[in-house]
TITIVO-694409 format. One line per 10 residues: number of its first residue (from 1); their letters; for each residue x, y, z of N, C-alpha, C, O. Coordinates in steps of 0.05 Angstrom, whole numbers. Example, Ala and Ser with C-alpha at 12.3 -4.5 7.8 and 13.67 -1.06 7.14 Angstrom:
<sites>
1	AS	264/-114/156/246/-90/156/264/-66/156/285/-66/169; 257/-45/142/273/-21/143/258/1/157/268/23/161
</sites>
This chain:
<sites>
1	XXXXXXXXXX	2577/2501/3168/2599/2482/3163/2620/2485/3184/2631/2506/3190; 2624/2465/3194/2656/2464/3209/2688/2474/3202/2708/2463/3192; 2684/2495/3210/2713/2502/3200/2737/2486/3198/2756/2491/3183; 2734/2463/3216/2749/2452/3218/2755/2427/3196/2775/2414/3199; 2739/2422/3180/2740/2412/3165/2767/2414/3141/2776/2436/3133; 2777/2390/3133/2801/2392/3122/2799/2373/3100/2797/2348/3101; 2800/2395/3072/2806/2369/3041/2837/2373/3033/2849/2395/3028; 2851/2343/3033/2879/2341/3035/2879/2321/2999/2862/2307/2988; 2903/2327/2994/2900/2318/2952/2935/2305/2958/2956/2310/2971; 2924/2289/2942/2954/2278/2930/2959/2301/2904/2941/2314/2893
11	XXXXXXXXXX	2993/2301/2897/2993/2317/2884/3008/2309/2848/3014/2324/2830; 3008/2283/2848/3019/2279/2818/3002/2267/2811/2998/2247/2825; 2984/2271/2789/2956/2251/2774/2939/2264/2786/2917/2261/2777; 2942/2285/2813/2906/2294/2827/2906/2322/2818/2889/2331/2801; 2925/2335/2830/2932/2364/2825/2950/2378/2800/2947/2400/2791; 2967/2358/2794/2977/2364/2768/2977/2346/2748/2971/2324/2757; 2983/2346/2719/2984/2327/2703/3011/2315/2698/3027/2325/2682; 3017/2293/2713/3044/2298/2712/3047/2265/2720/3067/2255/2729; 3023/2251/2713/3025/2209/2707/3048/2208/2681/3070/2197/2683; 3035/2224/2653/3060/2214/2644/3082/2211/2640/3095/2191/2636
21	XXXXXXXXXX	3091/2237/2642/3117/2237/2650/3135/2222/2681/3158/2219/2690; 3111/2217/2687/3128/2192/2708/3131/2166/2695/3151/2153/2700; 3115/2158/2679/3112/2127/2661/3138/2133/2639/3152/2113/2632; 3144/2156/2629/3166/2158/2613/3197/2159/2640/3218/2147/2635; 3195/2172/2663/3218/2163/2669/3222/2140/2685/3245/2134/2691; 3202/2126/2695/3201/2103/2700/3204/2077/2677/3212/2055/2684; 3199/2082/2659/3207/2067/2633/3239/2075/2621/3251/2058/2608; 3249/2103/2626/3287/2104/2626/3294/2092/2649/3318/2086/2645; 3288/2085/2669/3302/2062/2691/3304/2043/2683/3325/2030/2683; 3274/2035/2671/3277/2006/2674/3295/1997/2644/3306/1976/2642
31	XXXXXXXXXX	3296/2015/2627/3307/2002/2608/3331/2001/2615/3342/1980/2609; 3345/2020/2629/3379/2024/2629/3381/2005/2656/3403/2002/2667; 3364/1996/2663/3369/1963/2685/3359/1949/2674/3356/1931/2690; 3348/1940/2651/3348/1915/2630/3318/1903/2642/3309/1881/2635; 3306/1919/2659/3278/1898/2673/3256/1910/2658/3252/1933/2648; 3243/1887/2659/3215/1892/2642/3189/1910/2648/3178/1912/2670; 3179/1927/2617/3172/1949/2635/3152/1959/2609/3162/1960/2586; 3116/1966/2616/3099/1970/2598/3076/1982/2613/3074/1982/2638; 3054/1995/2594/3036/2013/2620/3021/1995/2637/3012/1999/2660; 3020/1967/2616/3004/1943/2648/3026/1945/2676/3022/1954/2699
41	XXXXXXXXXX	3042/1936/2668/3062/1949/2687/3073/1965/2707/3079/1962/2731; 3072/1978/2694/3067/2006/2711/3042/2013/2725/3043/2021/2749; 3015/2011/2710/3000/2009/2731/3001/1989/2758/3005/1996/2782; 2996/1959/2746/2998/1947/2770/3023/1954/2792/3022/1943/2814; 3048/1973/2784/3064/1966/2808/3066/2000/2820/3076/2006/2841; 3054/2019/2798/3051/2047/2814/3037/2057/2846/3017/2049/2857; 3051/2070/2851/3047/2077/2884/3064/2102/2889/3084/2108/2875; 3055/2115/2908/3067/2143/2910/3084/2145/2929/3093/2167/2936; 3091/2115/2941/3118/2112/2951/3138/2093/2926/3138/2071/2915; 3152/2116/2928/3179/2102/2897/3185/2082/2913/3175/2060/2908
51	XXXXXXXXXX	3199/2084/2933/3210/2052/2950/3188/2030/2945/3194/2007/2939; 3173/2037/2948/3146/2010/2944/3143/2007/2916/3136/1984/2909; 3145/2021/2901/3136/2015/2868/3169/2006/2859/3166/1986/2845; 3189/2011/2860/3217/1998/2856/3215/1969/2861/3216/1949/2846; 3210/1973/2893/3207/1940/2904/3197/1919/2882/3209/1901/2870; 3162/1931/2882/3149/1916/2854/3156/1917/2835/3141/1904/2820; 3179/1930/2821/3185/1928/2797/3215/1912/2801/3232/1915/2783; 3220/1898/2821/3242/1879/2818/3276/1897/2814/3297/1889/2807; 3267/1926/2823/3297/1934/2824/3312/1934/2848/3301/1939/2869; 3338/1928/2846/3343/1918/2869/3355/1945/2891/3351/1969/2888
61	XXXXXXXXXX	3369/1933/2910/3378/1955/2931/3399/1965/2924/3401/1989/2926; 3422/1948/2915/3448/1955/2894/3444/1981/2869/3458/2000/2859; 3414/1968/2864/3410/1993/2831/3402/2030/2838/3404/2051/2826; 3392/2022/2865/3378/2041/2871/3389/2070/2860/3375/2084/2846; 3417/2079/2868/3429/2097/2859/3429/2106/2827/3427/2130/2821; 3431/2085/2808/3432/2089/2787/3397/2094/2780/3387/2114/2768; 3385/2076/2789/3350/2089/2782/3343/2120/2790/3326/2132/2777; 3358/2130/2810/3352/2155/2826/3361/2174/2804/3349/2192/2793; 3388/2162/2801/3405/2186/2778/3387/2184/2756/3385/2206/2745; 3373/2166/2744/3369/2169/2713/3336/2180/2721/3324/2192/2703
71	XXXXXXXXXX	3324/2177/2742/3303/2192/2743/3305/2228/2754/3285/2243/2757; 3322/2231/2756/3327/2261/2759/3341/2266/2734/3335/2288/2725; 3358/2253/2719/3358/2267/2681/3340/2269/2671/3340/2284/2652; 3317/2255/2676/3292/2244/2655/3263/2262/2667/3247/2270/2649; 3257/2269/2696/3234/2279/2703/3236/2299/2706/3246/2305/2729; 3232/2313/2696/3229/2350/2696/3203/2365/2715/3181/2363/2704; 3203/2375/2734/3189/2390/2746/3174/2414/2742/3152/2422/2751; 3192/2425/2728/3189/2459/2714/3170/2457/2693/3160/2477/2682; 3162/2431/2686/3146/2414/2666/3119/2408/2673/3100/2405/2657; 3119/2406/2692/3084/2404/2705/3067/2428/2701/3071/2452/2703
81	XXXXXXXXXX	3045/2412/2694/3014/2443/2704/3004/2426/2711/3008/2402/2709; 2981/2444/2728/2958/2436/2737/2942/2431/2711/2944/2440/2688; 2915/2404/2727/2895/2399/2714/2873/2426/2711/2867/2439/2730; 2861/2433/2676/2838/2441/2675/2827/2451/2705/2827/2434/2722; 2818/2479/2712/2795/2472/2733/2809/2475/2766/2797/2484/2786; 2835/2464/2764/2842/2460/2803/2851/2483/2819/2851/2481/2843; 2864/2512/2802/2864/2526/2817/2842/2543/2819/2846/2566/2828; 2814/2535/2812/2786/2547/2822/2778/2535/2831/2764/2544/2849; 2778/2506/2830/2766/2491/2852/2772/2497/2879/2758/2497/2900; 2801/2502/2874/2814/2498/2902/2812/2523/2914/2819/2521/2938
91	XXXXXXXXXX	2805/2549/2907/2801/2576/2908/2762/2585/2922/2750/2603/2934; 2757/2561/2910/2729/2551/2914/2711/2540/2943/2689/2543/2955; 2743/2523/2943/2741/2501/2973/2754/2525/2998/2738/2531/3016; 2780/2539/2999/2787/2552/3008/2769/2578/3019/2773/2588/3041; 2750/2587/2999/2733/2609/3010/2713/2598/3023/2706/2613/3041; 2697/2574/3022/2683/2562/3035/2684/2559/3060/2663/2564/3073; 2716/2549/3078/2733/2554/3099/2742/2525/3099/2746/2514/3121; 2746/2514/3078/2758/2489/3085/2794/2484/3085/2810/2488/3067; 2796/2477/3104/2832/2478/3113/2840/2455/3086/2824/2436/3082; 2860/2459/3073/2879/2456/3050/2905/2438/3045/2925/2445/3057
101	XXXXXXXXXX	2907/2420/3031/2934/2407/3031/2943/2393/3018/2931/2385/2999; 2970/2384/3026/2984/2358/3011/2989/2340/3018/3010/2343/3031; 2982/2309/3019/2994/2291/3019/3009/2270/3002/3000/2248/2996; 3039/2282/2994/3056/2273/2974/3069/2248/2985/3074/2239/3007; 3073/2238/2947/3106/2218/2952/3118/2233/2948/3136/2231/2964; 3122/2259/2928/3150/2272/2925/3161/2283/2936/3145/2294/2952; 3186/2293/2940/3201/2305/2960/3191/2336/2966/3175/2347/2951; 3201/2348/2985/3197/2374/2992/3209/2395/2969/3195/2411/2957; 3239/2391/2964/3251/2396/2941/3239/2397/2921/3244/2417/2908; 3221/2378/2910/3213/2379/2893/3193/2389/2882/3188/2396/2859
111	XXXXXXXXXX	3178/2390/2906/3143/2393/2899/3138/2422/2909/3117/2432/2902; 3156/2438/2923/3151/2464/2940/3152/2480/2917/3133/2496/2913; 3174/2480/2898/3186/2508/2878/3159/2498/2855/3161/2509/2833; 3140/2482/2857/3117/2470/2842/3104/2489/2855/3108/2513/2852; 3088/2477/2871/3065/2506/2889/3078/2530/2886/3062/2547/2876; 3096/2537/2888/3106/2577/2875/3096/2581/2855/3075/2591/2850; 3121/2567/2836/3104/2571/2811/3083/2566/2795/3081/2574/2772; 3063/2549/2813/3041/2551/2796/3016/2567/2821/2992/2569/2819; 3029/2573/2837/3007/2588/2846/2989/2580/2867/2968/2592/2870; 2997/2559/2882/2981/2536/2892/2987/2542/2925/2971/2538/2944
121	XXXXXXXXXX	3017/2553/2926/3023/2553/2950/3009/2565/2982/3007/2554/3004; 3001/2587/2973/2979/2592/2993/2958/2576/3001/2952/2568/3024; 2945/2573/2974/2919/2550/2976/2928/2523/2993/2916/2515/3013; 2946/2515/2984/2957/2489/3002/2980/2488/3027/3003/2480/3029; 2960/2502/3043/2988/2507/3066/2992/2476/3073/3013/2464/3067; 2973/2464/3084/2986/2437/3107/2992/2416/3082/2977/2407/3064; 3028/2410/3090/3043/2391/3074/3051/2373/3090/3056/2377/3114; 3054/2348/3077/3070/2320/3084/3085/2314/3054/3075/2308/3033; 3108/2318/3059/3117/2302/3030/3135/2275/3036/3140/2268/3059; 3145/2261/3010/3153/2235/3016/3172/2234/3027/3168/2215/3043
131	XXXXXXXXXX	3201/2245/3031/3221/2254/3057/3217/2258/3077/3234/2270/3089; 3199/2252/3087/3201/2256/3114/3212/2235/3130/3220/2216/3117; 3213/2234/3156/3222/2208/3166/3195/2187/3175/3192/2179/3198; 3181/2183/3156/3156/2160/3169/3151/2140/3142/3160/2134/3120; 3128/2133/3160/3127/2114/3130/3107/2120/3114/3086/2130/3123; 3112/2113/3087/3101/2127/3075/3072/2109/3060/3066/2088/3072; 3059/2115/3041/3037/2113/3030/3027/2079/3018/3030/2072/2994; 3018/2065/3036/2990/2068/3036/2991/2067/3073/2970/2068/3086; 3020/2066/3087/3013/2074/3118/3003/2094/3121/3012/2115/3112; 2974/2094/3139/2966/2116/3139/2980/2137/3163/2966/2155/3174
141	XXXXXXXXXX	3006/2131/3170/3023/2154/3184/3011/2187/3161/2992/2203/3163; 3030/2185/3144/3028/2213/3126/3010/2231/3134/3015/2253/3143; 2981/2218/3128/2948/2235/3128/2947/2234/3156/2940/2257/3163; 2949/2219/3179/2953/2231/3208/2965/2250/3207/2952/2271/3208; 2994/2252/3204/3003/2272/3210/3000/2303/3189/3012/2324/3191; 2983/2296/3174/2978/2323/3159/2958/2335/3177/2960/2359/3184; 2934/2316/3185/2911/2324/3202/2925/2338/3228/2913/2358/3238; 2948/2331/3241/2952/2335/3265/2967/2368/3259/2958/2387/3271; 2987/2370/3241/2987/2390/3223/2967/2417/3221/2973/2441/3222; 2947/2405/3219/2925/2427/3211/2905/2433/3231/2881/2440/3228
151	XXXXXXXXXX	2925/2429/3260/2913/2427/3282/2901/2413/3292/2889/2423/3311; 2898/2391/3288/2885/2365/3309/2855/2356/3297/2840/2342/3310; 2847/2368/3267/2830/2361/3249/2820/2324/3257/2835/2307/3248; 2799/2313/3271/2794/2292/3266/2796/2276/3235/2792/2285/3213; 2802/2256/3241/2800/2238/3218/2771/2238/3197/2769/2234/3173; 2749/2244/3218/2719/2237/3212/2709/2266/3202/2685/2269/3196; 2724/2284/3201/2723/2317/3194/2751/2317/3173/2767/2336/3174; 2755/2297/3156/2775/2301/3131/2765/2286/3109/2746/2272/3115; 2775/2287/3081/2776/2277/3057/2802/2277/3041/2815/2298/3040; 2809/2260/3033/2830/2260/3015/2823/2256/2990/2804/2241/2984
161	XXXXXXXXXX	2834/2265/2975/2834/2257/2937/2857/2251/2934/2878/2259/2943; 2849/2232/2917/2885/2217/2897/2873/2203/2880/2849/2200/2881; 2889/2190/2861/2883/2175/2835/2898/2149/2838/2897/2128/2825; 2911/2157/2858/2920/2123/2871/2912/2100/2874/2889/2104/2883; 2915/2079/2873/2911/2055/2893/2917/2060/2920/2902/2059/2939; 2937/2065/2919/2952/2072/2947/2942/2101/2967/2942/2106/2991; 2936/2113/2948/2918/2140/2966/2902/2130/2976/2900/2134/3001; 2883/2113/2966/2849/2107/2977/2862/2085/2999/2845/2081/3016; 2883/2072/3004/2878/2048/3011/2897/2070/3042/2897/2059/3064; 2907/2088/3040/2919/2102/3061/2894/2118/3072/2895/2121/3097
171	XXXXXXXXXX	2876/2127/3063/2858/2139/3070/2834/2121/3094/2824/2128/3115; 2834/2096/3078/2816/2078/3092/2831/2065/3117/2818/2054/3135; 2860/2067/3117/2871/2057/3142/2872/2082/3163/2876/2082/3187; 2868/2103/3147/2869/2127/3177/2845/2143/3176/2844/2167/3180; 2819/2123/3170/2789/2133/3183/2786/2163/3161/2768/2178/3167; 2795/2167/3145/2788/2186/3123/2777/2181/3102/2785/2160/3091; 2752/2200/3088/2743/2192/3062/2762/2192/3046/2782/2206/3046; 2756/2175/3033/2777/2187/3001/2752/2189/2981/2729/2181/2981; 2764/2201/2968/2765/2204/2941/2778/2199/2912/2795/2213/2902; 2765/2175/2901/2782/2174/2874/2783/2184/2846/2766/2182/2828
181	XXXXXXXXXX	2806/2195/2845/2802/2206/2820/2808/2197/2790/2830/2203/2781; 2791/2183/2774/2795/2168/2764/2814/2172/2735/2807/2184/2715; 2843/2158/2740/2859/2167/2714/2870/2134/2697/2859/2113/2693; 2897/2147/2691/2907/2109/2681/2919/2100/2688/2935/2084/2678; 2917/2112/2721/2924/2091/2738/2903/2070/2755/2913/2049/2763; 2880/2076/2758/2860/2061/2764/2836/2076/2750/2832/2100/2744; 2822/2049/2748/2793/2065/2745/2771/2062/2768/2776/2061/2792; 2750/2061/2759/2733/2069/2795/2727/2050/2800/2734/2046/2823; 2714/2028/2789/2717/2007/2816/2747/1998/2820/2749/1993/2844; 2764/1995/2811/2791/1997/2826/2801/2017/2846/2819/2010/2862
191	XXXXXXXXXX	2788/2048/2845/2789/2059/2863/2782/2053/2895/2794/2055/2917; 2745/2040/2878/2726/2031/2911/2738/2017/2919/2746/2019/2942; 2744/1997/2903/2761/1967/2921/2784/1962/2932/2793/1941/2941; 2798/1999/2930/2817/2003/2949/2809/2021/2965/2827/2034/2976; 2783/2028/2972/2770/2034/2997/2761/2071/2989/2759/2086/3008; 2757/2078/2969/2749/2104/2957/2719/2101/2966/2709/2078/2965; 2703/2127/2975/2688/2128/2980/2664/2138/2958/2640/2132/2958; 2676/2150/2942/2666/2155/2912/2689/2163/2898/2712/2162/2907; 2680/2174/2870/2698/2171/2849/2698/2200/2835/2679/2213/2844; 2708/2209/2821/2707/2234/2804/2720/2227/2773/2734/2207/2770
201	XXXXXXXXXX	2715/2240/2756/2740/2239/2727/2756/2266/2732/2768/2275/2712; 2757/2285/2762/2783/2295/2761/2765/2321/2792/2742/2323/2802; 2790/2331/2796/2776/2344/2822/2761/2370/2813/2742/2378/2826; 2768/2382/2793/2749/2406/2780/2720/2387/2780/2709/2394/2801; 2711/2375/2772/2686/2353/2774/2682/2348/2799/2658/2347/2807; 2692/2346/2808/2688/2330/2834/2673/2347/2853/2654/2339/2866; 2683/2381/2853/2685/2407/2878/2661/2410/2869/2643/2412/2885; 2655/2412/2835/2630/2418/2825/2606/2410/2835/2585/2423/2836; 2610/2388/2842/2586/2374/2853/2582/2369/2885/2562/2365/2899; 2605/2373/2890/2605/2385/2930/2598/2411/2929/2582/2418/2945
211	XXXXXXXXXX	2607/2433/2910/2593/2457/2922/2563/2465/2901/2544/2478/2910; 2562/2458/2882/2546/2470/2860/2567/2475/2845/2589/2479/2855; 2560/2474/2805/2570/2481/2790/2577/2504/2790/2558/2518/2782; 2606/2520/2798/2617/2545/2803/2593/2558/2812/2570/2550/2816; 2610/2591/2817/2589/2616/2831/2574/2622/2808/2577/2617/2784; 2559/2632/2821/2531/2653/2803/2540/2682/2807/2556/2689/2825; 2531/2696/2792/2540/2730/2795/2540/2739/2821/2554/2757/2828; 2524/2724/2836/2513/2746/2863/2539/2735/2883/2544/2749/2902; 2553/2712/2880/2577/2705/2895/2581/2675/2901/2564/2662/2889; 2594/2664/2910/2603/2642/2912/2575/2630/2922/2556/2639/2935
221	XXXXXXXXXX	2582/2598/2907/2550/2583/2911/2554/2568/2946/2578/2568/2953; 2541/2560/2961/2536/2556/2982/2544/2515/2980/2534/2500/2963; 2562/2508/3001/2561/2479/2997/2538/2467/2997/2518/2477/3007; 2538/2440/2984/2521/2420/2987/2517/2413/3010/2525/2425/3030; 2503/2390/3009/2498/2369/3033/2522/2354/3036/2519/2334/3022; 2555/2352/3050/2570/2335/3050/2567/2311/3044/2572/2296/3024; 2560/2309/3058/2549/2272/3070/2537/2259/3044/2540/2235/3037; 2524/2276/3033/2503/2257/3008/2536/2258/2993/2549/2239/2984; 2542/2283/2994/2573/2283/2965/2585/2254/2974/2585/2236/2958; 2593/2252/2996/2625/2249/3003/2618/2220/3020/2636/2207/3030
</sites>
């Protein structure tokens, strides 16, 4: 295998469970701005750039401050875990030698004191989060610059996972597989048809079947055939 090889994850709905409590504080915005707001809703206008999912949800540039404030009373961080399964998967992928990461909407602030405490931080050295100064998701700037990040990783030597629309559709504009992970925010042909290369019901499933169903006694199981996976 190529060392150089690099699996990069979105991190709210891929790596942690943490869709609903975005649909609950995205539903305290929209009520305390009087705009209309339900999980059809929310799916169709979710994206892991807030600026782009605001836009679609008709809040304006004036509100913005007051949406910011009532989503920092309402979304708790200290509140997240990981999904079933991801810190062995990812413990899994990492001993294999595959280079590690994040491609977020959330802030650095936000998402860093996340990887401490749950343990993740090593496993996921190369970060992009949504602060930065570029643009963000579904431009595929972000996943360039994570690859460039992780040392100059070709595009055609990466994978991304997300449960996005907007992950798969950033993935396909910067020559990377994706991967979709299928939650309630899309399901899998909504995944493909935003350019996912296959699908999973979560990334513990997913590693399973890129490396073999976990190790055997004698030590970690040996990867698959990429290419047939991915």
């Amino acid at each position: 295998m190529d060392p150089r090889q690099a699996i990069l994850f979105d991190w709210d709905g891929t790596i942690v469970d943490s869709v609903p409590a975005l649909f609950e504080a995205d539903s305290a915005i929209c009520r305390k701005l009087e705009i209309p707001f339900d999980r059809e809703i929310f799916k169709r206008a979710f994206s892991p750039n807030w600026r782009r999912m605001y836009e679609t949800l008709g809040i304006a540039a004036e509100q913005i401050e007051m949406a910011v404030s009532v989503w920092a009373e309402t979304f708790h961080n200290g509140d997240t875990r990981p999904f079933p399964g991801v810190r062995c998967a990812l413990t899994r992928l990492a001993a294999c030698g595959y280079l590690l990461g994040i491609v977020t909407g959330g802030s650095r602030a936000a998402i860093e004191p996340q990887l401490e405490r749950l343990g993740l931080a090593e496993l996921l050295s190369i970060r992009v989060f949504g602060d930065e100064p570029i643009d963000g998701k579904p431009d595929p700037t972000p996943l360039l610059l994570a690859l460039e990040r992780a040392g100059g990783v070709r595009p055609g030597d990466a994978v991304y996972v997300g449960d996005a629309l907007d992950d798969m559709r950033m993935a396909a504009s910067a020559g990377v597989v994706g991967i979709g992970i299928v939650s309630m925010l899309a399901d899998a042909d909504e995944l493909i048809e935003a350019g996912a290369s296959s699908t999973a019901p979560s990334v513990d499933e997913w590693v399973n079947v890129l490396l073999g169903p976990g190790p055997d006694p004698e030590g970690a199981a040996e990867p698959a055939n990429r290419e047939a996976v991915l």
